[in-house]
N, CA, C and O atoms as a GROMACS GRO file, in nm:
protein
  492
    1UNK      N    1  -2.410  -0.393  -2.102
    1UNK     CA    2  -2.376  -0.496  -2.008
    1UNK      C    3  -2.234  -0.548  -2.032
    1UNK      O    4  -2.163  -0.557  -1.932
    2UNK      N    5  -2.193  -0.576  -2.127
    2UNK     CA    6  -2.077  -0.628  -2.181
    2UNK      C    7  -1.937  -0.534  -2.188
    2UNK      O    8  -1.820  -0.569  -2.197
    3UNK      N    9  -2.021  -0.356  -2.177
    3UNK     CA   10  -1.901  -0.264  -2.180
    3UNK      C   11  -1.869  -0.311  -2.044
    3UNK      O   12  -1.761  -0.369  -2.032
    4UNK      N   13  -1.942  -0.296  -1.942
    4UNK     CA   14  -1.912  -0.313  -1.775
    4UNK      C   15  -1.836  -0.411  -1.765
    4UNK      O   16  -1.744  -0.391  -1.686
    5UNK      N   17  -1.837  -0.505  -1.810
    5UNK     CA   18  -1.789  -0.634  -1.802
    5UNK      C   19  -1.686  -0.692  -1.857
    5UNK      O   20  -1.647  -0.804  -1.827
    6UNK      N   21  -1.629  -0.606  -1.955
    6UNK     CA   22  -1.514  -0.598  -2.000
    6UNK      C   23  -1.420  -0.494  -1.924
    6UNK      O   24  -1.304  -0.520  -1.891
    7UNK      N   25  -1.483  -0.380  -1.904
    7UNK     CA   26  -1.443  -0.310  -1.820
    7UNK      C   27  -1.395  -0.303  -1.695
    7UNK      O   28  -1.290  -0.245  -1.665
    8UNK      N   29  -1.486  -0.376  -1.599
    8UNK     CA   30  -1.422  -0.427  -1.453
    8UNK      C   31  -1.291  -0.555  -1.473
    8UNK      O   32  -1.193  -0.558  -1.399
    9UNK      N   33  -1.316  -0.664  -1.598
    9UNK     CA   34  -1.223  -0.730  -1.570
    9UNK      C   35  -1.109  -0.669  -1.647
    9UNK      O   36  -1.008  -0.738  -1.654
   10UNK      N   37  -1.106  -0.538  -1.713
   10UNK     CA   38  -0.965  -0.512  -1.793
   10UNK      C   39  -0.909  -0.472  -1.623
   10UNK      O   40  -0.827  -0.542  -1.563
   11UNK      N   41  -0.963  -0.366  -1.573
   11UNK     CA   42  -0.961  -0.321  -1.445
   11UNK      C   43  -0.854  -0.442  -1.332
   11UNK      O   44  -0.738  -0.419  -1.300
   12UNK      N   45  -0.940  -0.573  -1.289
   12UNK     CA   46  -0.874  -0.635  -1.226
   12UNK      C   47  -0.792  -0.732  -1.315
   12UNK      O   48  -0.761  -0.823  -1.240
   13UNK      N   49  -0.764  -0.745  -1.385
   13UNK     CA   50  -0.617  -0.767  -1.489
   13UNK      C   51  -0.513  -0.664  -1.457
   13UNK      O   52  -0.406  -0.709  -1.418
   14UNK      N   53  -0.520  -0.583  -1.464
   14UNK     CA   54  -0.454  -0.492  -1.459
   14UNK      C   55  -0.400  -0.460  -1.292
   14UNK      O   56  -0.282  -0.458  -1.259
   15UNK      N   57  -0.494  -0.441  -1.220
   15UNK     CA   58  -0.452  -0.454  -1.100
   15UNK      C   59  -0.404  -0.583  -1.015
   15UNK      O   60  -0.378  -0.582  -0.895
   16UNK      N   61  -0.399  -0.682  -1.092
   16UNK     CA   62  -0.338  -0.841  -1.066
   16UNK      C   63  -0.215  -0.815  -1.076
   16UNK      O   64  -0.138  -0.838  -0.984
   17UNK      N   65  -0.163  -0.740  -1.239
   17UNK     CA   66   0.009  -0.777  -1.254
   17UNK      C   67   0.038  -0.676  -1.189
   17UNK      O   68   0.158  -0.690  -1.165
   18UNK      N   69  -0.004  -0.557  -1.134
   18UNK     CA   70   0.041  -0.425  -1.093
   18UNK      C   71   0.106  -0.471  -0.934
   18UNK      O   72   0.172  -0.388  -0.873
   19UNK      N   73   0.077  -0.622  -0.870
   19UNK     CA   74   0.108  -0.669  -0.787
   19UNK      C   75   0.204  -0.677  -0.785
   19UNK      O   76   0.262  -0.649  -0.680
   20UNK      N   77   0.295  -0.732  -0.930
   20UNK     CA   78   0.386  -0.810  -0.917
   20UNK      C   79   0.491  -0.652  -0.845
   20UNK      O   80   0.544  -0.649  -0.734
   21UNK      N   81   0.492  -0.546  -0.941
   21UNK     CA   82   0.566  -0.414  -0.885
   21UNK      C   83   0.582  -0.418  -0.709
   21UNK      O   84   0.692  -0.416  -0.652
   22UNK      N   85   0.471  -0.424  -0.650
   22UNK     CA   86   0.486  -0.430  -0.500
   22UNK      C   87   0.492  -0.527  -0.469
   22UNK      O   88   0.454  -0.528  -0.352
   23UNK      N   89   0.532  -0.669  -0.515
   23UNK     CA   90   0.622  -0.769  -0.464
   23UNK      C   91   0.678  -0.768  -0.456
   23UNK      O   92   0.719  -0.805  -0.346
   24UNK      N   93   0.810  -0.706  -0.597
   24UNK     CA   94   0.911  -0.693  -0.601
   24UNK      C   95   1.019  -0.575  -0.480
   24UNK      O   96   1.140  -0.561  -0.461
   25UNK      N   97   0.918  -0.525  -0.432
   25UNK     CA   98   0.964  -0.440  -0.312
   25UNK      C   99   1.011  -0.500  -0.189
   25UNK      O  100   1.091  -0.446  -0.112
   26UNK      N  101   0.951  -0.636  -0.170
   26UNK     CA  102   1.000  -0.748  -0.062
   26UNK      C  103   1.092  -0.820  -0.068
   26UNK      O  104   1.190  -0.829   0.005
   27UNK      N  105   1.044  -0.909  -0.217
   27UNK     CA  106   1.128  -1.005  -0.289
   27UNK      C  107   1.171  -0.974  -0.446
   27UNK      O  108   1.096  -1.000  -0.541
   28UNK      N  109   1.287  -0.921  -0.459
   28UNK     CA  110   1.336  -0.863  -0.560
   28UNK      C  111   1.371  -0.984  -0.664
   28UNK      O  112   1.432  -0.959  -0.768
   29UNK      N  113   1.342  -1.077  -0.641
   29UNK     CA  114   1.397  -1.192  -0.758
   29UNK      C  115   1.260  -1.272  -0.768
   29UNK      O  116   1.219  -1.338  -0.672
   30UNK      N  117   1.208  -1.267  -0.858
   30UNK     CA  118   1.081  -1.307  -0.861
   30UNK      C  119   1.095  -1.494  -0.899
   30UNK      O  120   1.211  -1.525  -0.873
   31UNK      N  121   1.033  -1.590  -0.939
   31UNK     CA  122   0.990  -1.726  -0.923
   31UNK      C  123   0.924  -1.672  -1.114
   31UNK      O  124   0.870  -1.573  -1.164
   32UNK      N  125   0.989  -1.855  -1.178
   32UNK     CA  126   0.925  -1.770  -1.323
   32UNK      C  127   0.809  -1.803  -1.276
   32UNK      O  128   0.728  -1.710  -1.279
   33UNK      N  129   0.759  -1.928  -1.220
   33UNK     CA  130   0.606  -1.940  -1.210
   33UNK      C  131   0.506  -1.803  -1.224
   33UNK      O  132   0.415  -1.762  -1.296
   34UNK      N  133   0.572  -1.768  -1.127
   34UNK     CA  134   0.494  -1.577  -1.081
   34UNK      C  135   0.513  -1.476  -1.195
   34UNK      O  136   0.423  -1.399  -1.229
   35UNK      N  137   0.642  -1.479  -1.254
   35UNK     CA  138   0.628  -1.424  -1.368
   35UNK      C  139   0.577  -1.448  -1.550
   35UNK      O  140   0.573  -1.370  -1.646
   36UNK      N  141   0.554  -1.550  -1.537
   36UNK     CA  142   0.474  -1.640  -1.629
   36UNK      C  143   0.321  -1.575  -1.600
   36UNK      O  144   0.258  -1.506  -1.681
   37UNK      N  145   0.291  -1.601  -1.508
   37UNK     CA  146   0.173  -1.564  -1.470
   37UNK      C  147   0.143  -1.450  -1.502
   37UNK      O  148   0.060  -1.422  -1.588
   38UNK      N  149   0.218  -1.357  -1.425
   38UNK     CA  150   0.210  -1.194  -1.447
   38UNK      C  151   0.163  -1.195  -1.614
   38UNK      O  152   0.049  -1.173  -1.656
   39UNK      N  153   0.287  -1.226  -1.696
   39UNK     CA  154   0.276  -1.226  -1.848
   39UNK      C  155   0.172  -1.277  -1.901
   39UNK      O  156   0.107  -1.178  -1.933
   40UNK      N  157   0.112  -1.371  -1.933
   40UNK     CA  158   0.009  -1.460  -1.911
   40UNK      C  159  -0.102  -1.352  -1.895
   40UNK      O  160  -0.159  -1.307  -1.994
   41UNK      N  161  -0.128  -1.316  -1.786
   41UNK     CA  162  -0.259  -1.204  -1.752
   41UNK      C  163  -0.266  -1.093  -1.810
   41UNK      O  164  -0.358  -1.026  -1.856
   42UNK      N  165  -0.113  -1.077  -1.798
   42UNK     CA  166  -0.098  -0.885  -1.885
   42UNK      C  167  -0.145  -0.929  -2.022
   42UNK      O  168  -0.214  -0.840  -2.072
   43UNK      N  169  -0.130  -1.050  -2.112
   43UNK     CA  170  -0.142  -1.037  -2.239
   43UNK      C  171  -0.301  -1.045  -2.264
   43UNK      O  172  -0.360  -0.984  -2.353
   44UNK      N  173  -0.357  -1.129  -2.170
   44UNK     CA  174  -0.513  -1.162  -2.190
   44UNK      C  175  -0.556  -1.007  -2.161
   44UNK      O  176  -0.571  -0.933  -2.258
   45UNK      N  177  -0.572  -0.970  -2.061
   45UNK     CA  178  -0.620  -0.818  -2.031
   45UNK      C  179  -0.640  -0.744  -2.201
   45UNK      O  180  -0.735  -0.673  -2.234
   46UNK      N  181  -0.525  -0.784  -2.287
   46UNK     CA  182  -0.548  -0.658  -2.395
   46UNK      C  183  -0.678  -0.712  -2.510
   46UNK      O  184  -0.743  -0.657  -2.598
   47UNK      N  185  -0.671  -0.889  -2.434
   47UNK     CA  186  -0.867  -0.917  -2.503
   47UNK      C  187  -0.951  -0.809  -2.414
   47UNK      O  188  -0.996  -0.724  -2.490
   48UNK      N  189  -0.977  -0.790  -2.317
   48UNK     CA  190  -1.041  -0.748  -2.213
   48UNK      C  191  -1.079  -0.572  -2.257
   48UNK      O  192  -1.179  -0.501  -2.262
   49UNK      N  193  -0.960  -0.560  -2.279
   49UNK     CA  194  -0.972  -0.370  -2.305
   49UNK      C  195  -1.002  -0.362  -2.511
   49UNK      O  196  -1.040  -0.273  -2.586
   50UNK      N  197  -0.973  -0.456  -2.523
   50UNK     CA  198  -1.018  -0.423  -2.693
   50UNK      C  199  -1.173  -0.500  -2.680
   50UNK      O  200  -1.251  -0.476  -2.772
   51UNK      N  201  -1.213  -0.580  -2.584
   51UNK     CA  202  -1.351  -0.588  -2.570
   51UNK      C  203  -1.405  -0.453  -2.539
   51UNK      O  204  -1.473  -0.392  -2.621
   52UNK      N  205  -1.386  -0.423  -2.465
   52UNK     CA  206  -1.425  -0.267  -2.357
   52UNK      C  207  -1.436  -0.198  -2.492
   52UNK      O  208  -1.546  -0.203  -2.546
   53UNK      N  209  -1.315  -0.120  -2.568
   53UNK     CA  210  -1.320  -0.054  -2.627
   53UNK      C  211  -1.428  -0.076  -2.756
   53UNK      O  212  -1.505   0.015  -2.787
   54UNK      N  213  -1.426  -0.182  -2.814
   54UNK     CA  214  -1.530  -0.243  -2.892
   54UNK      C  215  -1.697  -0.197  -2.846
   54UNK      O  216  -1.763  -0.120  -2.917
   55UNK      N  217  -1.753  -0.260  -2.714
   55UNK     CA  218  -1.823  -0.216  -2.698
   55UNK      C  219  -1.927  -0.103  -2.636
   55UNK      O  220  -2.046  -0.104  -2.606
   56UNK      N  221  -1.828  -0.012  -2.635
   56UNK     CA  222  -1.848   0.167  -2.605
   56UNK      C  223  -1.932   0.175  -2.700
   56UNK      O  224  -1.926   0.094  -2.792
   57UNK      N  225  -2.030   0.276  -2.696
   57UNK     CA  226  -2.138   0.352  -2.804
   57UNK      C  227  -2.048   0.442  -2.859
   57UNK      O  228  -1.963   0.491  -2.786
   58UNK      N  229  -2.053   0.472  -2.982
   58UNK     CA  230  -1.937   0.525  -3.029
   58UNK      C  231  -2.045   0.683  -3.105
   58UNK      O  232  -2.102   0.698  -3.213
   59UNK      N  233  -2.034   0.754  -3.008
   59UNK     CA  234  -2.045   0.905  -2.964
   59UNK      C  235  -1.975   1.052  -3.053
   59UNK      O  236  -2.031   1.161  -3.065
   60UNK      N  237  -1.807   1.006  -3.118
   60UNK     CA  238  -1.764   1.055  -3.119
   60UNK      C  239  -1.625   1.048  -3.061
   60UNK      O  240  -1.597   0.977  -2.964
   61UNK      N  241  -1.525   1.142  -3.135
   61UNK     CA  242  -1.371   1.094  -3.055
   61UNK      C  243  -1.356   1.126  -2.953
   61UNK      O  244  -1.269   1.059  -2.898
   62UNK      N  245  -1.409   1.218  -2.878
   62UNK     CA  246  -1.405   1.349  -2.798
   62UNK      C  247  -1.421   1.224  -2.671
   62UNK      O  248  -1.321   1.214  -2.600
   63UNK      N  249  -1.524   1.141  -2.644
   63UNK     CA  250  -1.591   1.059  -2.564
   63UNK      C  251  -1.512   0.949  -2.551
   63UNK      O  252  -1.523   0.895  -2.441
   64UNK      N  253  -1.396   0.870  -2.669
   64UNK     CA  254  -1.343   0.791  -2.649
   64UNK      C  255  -1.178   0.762  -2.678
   64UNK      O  256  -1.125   0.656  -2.715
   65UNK      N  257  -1.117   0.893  -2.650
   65UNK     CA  258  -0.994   0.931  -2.671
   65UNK      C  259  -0.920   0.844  -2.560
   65UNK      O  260  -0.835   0.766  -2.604
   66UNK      N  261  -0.940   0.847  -2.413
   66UNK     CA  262  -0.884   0.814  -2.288
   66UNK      C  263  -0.868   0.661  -2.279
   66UNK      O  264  -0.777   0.598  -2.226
   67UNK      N  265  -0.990   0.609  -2.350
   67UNK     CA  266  -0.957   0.437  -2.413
   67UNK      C  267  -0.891   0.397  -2.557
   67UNK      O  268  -0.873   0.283  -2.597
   68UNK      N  269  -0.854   0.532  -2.631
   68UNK     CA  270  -0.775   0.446  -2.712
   68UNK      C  271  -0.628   0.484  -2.651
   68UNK      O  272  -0.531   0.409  -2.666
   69UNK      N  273  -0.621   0.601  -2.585
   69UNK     CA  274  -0.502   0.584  -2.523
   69UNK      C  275  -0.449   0.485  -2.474
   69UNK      O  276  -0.341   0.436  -2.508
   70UNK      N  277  -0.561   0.429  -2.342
   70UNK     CA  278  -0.522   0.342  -2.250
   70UNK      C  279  -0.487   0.201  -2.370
   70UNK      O  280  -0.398   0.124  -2.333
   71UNK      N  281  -0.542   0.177  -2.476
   71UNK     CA  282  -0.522   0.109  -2.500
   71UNK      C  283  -0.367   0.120  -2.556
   71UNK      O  284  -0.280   0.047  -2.508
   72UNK      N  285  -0.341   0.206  -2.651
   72UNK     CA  286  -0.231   0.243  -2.721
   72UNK      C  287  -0.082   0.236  -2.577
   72UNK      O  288   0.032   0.215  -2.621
   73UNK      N  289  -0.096   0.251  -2.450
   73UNK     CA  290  -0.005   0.283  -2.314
   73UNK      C  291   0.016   0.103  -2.313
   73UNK      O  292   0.129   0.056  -2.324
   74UNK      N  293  -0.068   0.042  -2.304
   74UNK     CA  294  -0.125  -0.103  -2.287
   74UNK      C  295  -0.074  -0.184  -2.384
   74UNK      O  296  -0.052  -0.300  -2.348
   75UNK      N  297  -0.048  -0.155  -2.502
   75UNK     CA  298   0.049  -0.198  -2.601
   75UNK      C  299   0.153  -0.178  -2.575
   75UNK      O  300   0.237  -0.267  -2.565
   76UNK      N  301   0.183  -0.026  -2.554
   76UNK     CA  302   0.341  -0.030  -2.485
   76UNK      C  303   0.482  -0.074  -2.381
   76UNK      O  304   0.605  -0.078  -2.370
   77UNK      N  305   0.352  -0.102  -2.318
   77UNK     CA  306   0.340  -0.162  -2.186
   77UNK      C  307   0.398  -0.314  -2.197
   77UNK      O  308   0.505  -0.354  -2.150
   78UNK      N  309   0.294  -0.391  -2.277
   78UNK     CA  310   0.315  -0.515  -2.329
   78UNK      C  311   0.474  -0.532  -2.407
   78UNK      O  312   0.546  -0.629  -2.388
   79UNK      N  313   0.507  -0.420  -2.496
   79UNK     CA  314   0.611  -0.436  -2.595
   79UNK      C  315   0.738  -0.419  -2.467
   79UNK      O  316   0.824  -0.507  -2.469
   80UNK      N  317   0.749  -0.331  -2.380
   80UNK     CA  318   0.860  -0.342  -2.257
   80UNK      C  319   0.831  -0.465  -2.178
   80UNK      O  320   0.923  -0.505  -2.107
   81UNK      N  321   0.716  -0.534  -2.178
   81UNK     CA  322   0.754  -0.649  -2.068
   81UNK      C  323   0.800  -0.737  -2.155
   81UNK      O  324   0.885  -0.808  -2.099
   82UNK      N  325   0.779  -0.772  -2.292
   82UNK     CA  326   0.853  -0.856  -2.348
   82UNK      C  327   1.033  -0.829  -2.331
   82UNK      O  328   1.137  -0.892  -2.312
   83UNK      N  329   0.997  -0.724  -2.348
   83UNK     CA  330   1.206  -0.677  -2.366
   83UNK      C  331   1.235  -0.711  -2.224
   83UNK      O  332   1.354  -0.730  -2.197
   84UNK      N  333   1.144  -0.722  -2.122
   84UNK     CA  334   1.237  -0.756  -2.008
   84UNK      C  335   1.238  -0.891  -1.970
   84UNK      O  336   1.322  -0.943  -1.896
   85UNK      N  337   1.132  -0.951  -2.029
   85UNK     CA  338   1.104  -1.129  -2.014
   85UNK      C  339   1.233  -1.202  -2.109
   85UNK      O  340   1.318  -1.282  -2.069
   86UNK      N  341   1.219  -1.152  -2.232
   86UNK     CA  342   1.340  -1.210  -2.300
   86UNK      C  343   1.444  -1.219  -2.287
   86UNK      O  344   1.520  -1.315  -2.296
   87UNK      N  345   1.466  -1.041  -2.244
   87UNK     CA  346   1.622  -1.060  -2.322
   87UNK      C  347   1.662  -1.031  -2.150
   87UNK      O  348   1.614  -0.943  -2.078
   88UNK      N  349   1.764  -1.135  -2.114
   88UNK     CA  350   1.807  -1.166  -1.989
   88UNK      C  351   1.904  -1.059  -1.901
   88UNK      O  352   1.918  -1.050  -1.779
   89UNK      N  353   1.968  -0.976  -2.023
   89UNK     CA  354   2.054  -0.840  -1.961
   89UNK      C  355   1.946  -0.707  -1.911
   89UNK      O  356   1.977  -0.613  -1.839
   90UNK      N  357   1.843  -0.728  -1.959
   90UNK     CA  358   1.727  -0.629  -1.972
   90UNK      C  359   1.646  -0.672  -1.813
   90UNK      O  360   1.643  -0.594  -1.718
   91UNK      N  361   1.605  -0.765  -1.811
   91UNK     CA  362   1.529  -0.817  -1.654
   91UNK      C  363   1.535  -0.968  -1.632
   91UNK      O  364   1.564  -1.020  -1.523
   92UNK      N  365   1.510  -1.024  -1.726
   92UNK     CA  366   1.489  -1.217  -1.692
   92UNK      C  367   1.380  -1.203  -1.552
   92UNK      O  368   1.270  -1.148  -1.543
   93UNK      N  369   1.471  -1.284  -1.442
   93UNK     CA  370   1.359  -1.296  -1.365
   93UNK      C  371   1.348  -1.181  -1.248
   93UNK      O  372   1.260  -1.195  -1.163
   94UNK      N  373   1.427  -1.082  -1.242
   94UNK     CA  374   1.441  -0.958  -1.138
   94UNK      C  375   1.376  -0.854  -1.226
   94UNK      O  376   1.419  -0.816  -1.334
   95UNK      N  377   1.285  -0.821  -1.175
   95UNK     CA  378   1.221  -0.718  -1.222
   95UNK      C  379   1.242  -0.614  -1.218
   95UNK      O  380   1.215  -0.581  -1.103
   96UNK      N  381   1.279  -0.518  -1.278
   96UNK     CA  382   1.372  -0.359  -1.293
   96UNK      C  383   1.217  -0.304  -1.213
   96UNK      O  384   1.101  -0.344  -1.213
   97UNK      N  385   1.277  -0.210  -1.162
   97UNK     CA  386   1.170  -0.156  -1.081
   97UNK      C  387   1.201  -0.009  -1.128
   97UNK      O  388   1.100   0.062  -1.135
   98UNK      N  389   1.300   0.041  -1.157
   98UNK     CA  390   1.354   0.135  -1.230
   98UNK      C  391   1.331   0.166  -1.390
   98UNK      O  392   1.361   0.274  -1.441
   99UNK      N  393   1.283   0.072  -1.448
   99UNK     CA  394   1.248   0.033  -1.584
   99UNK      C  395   1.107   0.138  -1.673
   99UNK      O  396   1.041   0.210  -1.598
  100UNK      N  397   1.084   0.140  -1.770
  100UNK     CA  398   0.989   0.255  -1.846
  100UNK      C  399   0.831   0.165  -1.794
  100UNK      O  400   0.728   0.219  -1.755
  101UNK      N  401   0.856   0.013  -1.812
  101UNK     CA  402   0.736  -0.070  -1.738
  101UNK      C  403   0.665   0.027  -1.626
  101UNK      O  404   0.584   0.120  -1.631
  102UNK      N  405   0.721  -0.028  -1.543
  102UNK     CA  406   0.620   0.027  -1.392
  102UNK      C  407   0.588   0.175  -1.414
  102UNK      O  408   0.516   0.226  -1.328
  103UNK      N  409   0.636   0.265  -1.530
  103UNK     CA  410   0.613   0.381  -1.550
  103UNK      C  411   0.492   0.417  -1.624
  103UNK      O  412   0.432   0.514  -1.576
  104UNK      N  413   0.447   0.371  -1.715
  104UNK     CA  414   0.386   0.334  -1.791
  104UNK      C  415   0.258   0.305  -1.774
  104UNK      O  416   0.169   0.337  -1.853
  105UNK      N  417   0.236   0.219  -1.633
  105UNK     CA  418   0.136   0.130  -1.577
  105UNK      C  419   0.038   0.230  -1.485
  105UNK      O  420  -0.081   0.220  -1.455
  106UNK      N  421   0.166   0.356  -1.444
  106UNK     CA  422   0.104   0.442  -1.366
  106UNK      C  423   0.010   0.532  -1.468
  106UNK      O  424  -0.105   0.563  -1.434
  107UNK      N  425   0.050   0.561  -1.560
  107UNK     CA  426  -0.014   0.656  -1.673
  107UNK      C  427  -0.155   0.590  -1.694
  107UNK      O  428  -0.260   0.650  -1.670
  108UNK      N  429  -0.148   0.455  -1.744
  108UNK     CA  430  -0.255   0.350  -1.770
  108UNK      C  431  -0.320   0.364  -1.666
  108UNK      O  432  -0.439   0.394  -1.675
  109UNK      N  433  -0.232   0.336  -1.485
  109UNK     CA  434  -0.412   0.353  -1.393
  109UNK      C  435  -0.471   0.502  -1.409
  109UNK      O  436  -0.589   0.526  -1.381
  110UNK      N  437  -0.374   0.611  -1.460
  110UNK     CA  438  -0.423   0.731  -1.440
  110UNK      C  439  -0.571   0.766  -1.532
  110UNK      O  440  -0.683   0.811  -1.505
  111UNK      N  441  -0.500   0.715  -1.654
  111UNK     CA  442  -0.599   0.715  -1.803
  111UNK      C  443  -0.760   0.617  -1.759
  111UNK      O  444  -0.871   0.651  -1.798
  112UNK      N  445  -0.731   0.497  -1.672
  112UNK     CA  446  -0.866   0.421  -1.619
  112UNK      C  447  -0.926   0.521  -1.502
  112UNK      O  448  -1.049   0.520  -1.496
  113UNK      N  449  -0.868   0.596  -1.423
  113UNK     CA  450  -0.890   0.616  -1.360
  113UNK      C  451  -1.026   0.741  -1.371
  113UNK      O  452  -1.138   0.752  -1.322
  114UNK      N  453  -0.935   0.825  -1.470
  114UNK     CA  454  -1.005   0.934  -1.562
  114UNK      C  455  -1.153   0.855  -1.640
  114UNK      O  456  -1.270   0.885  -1.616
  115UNK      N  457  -1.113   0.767  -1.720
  115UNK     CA  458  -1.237   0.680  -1.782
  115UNK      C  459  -1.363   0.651  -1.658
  115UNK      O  460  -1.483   0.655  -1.685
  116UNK      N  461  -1.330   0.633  -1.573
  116UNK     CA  462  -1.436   0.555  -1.430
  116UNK      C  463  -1.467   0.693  -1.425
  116UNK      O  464  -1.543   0.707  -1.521
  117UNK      N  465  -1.454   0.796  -1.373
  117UNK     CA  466  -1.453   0.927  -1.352
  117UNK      C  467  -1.570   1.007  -1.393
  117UNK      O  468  -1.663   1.065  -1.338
  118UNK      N  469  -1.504   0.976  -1.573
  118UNK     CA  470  -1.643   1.059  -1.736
  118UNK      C  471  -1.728   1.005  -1.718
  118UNK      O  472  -1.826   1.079  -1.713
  119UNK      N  473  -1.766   0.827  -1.691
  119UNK     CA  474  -1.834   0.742  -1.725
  119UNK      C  475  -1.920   0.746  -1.596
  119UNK      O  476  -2.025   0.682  -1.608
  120UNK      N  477  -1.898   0.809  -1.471
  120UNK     CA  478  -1.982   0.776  -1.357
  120UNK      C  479  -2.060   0.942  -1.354
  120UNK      O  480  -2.155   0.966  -1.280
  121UNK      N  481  -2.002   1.042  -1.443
  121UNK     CA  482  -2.064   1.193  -1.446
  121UNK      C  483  -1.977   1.229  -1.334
  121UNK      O  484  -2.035   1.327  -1.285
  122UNK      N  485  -1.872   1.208  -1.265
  122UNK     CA  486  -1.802   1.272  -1.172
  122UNK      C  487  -1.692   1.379  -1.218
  122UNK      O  488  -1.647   1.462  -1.138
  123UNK      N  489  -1.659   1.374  -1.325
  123UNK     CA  490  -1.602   1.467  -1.418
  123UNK      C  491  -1.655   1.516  -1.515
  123UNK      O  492  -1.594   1.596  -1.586
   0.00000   0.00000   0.00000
């Protein structure tokens, strides 16, 4: 019960800040409010996925490789949005859209995507 449930909300965490990317397609200078926020959610999410990962039946590596990835992408992830929140030559409040971030994020939905996939017997 609790894998699901960590699971759907790492899920919509994840697809919350993935917003901010296709905002920035309209409005290229983001509001810190909005980016506070973004940050804020991205950091809680990695309770969310180390819940998830925690409570998987633990099978073997073979079964839970694609979540320690996602998790390990998800750290990375985290360590570039800091470099672009901080340091003000790097992003401040314009969000590089060009940046290893939004790159990163795609790998991560790919890696969830794959996980929903094993976990439903569709792969």
């Amino acid at each position: 019960m609790y894998t699901r449930l960590f699971g759907w909300l790492t899920l919509l965490g994840i697809i919350y800040t993935t917003m901010l990317y296709f905002m920035n397609l309209f409005i290229p200078t983001q509001t810190p409010r909005r980016v506070n926020t973004h940050c804020i959610i991205g950091k809680l999410t990695i309770v969310t996925l180390a819940g998830h990962l925690l409570t998987q039946p633990i099978t073997g590596y073979n079964d839970n490789w694609v979540i320690w990835s996602g998790l390990g992408l998800y750290l990375i992830i985290i360590a570039s949005g800091i470099i672009l929140l901080y340091l003000p030559e790097s992003g401040g409040l314009r969000y590089h859209a060009r940046s290893i971030h939004p790159a990163l994020v795609v790998g991560l939905i790919t890696t969830i995507f794959h996980h929903v996939l094993t976990r439903l017997d569709l792969l």
